[in-house]
N, CA and C atoms as an extended XYZ file, in Angstrom:
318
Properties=species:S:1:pos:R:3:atomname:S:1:resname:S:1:resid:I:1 pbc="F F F"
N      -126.947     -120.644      -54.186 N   UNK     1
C      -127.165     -121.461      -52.995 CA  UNK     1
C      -127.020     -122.932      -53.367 C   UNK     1
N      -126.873     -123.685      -52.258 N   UNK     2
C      -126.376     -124.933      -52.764 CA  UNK     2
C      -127.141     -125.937      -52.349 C   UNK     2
N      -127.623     -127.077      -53.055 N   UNK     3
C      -128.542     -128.048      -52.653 CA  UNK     3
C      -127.839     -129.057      -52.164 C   UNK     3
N      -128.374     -129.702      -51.045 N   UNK     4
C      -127.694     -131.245      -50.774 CA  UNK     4
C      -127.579     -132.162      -51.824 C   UNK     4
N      -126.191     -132.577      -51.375 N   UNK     5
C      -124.969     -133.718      -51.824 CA  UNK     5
C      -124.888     -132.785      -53.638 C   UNK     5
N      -124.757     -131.420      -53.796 N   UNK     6
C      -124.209     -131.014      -54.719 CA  UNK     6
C      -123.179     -130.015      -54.834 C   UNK     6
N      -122.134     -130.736      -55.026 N   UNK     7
C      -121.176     -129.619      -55.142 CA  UNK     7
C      -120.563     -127.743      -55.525 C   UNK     7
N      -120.376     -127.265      -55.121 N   UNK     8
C      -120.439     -125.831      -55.428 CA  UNK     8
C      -119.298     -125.071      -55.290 C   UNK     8
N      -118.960     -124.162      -56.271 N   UNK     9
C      -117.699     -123.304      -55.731 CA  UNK     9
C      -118.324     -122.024      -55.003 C   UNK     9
N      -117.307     -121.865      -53.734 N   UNK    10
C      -117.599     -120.883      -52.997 CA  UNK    10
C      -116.646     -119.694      -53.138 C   UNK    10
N      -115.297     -119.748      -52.821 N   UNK    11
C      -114.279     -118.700      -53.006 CA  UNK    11
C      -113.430     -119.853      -54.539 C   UNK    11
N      -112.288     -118.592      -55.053 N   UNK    12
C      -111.069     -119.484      -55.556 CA  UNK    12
C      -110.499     -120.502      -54.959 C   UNK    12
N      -110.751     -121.104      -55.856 N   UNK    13
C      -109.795     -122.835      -54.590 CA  UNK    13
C      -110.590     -123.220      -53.825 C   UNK    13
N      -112.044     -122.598      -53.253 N   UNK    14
C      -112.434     -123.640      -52.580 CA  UNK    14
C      -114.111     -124.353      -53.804 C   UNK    14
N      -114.471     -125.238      -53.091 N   UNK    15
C      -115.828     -125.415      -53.293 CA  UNK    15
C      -116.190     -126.317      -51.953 C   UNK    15
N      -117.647     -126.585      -51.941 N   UNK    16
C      -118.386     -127.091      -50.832 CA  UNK    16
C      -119.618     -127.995      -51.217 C   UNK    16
N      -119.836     -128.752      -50.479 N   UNK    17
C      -121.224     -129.686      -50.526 CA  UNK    17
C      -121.798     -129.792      -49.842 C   UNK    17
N      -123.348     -129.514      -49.146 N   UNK    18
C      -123.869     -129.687      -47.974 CA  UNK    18
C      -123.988     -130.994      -47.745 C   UNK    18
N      -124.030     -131.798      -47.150 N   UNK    19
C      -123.786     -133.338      -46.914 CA  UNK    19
C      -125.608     -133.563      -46.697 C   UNK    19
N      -125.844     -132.579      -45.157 N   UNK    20
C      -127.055     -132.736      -45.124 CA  UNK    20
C      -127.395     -131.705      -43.965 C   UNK    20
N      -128.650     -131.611      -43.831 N   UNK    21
C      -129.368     -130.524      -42.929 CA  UNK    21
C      -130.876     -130.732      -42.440 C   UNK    21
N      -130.963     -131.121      -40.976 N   UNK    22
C      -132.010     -130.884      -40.294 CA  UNK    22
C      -133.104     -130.044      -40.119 C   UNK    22
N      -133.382     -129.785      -39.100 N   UNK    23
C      -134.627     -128.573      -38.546 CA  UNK    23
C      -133.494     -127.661      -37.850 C   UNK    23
N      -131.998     -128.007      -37.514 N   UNK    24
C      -131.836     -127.201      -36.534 CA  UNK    24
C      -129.929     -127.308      -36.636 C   UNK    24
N      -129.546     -128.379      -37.215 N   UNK    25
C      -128.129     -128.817      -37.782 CA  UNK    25
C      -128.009     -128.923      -38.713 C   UNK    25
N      -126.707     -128.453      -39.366 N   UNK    26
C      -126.530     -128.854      -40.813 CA  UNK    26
C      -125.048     -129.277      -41.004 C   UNK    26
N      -124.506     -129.872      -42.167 N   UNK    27
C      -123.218     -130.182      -42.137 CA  UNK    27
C      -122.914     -130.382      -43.705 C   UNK    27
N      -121.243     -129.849      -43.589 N   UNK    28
C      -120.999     -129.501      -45.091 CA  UNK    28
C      -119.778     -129.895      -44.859 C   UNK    28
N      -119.214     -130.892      -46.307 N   UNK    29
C      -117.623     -130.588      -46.633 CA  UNK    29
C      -117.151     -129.475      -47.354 C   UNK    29
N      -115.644     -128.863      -47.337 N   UNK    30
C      -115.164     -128.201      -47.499 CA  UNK    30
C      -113.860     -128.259      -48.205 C   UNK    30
N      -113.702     -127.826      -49.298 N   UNK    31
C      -112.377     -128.689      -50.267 CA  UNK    31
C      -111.706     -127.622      -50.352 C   UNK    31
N      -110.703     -127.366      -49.887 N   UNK    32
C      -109.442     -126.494      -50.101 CA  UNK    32
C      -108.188     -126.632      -51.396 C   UNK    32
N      -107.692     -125.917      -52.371 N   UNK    33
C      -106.399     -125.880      -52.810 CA  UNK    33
C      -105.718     -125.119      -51.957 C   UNK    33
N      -104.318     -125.506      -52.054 N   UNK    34
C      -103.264     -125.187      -52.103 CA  UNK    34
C      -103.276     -123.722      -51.670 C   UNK    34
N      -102.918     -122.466      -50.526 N   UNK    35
C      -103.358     -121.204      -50.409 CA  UNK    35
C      -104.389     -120.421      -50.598 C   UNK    35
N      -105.075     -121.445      -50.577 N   UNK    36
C      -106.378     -121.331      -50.904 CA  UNK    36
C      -107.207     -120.041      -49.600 C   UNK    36
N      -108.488     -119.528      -49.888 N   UNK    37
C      -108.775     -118.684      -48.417 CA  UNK    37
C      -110.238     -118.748      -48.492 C   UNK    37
N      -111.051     -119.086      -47.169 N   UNK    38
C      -112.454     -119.030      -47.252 CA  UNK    38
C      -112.451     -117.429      -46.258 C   UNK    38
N      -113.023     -116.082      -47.236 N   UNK    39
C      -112.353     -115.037      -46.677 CA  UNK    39
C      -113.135     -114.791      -45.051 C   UNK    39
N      -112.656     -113.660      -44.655 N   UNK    40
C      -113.336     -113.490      -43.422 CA  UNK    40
C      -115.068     -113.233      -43.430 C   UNK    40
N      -115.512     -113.374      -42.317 N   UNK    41
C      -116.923     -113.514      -42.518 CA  UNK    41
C      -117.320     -113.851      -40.937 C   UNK    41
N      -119.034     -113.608      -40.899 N   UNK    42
C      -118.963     -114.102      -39.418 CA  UNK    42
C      -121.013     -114.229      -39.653 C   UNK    42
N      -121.182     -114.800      -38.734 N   UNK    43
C      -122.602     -115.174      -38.594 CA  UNK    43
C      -123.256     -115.261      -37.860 C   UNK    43
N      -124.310     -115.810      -37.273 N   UNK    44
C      -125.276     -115.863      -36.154 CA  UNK    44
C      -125.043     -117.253      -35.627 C   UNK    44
N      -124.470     -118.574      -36.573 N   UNK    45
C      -124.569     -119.862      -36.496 CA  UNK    45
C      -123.269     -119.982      -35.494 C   UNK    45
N      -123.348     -121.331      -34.644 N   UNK    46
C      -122.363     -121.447      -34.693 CA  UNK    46
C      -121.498     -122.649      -35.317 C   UNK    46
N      -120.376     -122.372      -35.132 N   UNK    47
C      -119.815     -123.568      -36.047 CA  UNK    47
C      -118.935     -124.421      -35.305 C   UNK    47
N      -118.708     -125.555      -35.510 N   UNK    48
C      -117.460     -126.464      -35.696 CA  UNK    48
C      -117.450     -127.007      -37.174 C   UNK    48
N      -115.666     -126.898      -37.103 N   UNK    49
C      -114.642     -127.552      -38.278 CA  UNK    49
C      -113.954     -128.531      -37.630 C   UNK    49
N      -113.640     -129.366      -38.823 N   UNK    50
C      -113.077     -130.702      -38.339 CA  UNK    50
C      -112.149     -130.943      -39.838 C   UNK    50
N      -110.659     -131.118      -39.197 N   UNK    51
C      -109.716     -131.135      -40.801 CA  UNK    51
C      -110.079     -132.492      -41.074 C   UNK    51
N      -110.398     -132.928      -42.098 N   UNK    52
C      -110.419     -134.121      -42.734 CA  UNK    52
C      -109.070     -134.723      -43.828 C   UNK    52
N      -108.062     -133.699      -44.080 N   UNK    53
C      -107.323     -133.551      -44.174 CA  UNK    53
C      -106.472     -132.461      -45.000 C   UNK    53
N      -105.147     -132.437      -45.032 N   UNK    54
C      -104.082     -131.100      -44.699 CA  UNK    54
C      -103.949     -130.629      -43.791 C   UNK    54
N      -103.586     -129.125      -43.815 N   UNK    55
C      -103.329     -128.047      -43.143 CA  UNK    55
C      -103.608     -126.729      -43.082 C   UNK    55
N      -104.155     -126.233      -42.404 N   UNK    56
C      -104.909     -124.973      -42.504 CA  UNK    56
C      -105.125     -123.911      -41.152 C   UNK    56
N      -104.932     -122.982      -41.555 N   UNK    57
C      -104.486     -121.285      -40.399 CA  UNK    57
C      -106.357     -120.784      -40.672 C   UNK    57
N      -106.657     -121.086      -39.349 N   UNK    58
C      -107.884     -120.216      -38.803 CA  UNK    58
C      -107.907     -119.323      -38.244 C   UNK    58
N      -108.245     -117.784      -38.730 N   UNK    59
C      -108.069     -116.695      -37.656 CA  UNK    59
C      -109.504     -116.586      -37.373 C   UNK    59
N      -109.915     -116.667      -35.763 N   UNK    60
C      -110.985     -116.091      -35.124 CA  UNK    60
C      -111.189     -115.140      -34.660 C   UNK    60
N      -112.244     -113.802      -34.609 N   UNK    61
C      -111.203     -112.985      -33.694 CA  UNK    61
C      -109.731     -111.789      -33.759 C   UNK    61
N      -108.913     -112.475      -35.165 N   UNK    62
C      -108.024     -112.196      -34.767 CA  UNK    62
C      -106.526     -112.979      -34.125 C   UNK    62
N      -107.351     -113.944      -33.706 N   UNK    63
C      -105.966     -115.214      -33.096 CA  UNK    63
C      -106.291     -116.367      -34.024 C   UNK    63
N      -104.939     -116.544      -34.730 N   UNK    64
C      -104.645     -117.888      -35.457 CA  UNK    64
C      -104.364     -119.298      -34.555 C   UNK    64
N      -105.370     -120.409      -35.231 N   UNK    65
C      -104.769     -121.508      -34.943 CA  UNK    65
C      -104.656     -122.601      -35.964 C   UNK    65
N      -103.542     -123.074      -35.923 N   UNK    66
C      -103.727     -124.101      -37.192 CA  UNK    66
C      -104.029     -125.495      -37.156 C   UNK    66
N      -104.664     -125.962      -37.322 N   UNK    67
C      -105.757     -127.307      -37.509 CA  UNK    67
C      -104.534     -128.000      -39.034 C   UNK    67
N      -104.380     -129.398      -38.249 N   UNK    68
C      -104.037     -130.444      -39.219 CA  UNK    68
C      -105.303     -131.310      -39.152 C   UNK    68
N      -104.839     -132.600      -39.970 N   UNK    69
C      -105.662     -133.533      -40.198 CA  UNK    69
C      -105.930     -134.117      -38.618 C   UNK    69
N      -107.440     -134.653      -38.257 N   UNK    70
C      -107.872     -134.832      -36.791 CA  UNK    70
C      -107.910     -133.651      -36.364 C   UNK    70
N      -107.548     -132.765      -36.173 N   UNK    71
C      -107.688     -131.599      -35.643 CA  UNK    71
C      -109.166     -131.065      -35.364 C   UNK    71
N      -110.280     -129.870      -34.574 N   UNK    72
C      -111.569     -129.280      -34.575 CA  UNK    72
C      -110.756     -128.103      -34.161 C   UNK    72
N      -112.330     -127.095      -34.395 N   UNK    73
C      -112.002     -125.748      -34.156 CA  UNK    73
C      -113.386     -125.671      -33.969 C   UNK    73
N      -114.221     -124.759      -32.807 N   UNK    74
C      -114.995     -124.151      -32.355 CA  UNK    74
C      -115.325     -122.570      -32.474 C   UNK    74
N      -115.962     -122.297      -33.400 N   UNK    75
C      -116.565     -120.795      -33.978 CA  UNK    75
C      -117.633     -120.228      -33.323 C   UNK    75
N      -117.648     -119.133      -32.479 N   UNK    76
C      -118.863     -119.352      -31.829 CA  UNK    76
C      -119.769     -117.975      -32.777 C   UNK    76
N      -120.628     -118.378      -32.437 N   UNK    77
C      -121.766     -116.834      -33.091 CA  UNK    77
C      -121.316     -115.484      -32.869 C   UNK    77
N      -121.348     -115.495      -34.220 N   UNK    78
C      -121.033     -113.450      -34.376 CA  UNK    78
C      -119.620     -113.674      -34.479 C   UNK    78
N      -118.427     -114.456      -34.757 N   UNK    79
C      -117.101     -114.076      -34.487 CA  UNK    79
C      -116.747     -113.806      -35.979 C   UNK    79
N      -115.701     -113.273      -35.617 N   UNK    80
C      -115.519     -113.136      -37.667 CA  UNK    80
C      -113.968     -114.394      -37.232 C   UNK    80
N      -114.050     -114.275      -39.115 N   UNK    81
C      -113.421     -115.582      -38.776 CA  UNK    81
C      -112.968     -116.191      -40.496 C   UNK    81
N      -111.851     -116.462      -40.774 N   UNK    82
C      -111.369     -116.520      -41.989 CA  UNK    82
C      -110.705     -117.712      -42.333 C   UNK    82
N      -110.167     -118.436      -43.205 N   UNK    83
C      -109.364     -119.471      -43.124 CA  UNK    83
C      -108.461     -119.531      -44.353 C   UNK    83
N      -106.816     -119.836      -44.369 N   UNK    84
C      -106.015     -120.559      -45.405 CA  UNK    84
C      -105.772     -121.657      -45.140 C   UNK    84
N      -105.894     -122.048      -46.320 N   UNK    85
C      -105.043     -123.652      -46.944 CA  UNK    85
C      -103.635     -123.579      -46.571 C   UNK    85
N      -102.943     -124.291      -45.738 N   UNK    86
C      -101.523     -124.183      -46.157 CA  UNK    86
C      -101.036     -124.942      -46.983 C   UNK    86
N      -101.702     -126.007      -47.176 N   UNK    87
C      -101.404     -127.069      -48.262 CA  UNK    87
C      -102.943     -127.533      -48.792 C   UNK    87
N      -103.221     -128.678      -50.022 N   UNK    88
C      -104.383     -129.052      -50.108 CA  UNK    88
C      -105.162     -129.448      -48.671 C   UNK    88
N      -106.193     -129.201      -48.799 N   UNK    89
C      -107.083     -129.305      -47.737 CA  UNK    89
C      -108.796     -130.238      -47.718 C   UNK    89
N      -109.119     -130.286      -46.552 N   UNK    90
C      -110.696     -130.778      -46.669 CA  UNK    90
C      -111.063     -130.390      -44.823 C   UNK    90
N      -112.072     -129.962      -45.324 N   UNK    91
C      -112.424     -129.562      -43.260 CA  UNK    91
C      -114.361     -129.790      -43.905 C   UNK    91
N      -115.079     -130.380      -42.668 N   UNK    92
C      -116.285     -130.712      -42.221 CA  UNK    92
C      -116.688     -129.956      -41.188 C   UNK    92
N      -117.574     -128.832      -41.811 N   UNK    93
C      -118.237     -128.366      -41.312 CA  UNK    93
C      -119.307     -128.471      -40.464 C   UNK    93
N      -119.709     -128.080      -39.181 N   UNK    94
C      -121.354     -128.087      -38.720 CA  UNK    94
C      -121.739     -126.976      -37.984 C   UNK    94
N      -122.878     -126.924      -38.811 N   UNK    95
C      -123.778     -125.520      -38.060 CA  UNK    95
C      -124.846     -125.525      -37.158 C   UNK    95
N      -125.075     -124.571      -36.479 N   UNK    96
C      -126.543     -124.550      -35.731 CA  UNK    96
C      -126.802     -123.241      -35.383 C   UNK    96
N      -128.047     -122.812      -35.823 N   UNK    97
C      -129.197     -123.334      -36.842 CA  UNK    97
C      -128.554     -123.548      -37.882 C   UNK    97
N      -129.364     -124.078      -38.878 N   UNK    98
C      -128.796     -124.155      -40.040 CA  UNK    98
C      -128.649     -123.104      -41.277 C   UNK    98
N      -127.750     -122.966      -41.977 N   UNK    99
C      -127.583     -121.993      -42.568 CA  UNK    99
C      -128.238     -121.995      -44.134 C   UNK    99
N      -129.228     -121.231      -43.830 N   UNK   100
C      -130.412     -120.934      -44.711 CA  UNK   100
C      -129.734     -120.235      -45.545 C   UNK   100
N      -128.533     -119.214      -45.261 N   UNK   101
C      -128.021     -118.429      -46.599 CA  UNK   101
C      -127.170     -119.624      -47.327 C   UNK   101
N      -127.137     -120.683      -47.136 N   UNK   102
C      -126.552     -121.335      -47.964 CA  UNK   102
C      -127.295     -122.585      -48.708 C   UNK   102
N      -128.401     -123.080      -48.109 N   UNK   103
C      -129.188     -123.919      -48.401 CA  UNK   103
C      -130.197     -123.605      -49.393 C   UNK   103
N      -129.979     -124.484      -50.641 N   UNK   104
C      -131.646     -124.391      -51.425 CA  UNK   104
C      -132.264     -125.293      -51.302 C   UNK   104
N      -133.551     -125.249      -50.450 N   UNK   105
C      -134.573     -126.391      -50.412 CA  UNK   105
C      -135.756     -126.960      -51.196 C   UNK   105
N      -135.041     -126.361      -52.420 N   UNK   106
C      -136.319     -126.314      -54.021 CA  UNK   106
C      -135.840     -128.095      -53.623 C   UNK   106
């Protein structure tokens, strides 16, 4: 689990940092290589992504959309939901509630 403002690897190619987290929001960067994949998965939270930059194929669902730099994407609770790098990447995450399976609050 990962503590705020410390970096962590999550899949190959990626790692993550929680930036920071509330009572009820939380928010994380997200560092992509190159084909990189944050695999499928799905949760109770919901999410928005925001490319900070590259390019990257979000399947929600099932339907791809691809997010460049400026780009958001809206995840809602319970969807499964996967992502590639098409090139180096960075996307900003935010959750609600906050995601306790990822947070250590030692």
């Amino acid at each position: 689990m990962g503590k705020i403002g410390q970096w962590e690897n999550a899949e190959p190619g990626v790692k993550r940092n929680i930036i920071n987290a509330g009572n009820e929001l939380m928010m994380m960067e997200v560092h992509f290589e190159k084909n990189a994949q944050g695999y499928e998965h799905s949760h109770v939270h919901e999410q928005m992504s925001y490319c900070l930059l590259g390019k990257m194929a979000f399947y929600i669902d099932g339907v791809e959309t691809i997010l460049k730099k400026g780009d958001s994407i809206f995840i809602p609770s319970n969807a499964k939901h996967s992502v590639t790098a098409l090139e180096a990447s960075a996307i900003l995450d935010v959750f609600t509630p906050i995601r306790e399976d990822l947070l250590d609050r030692e």
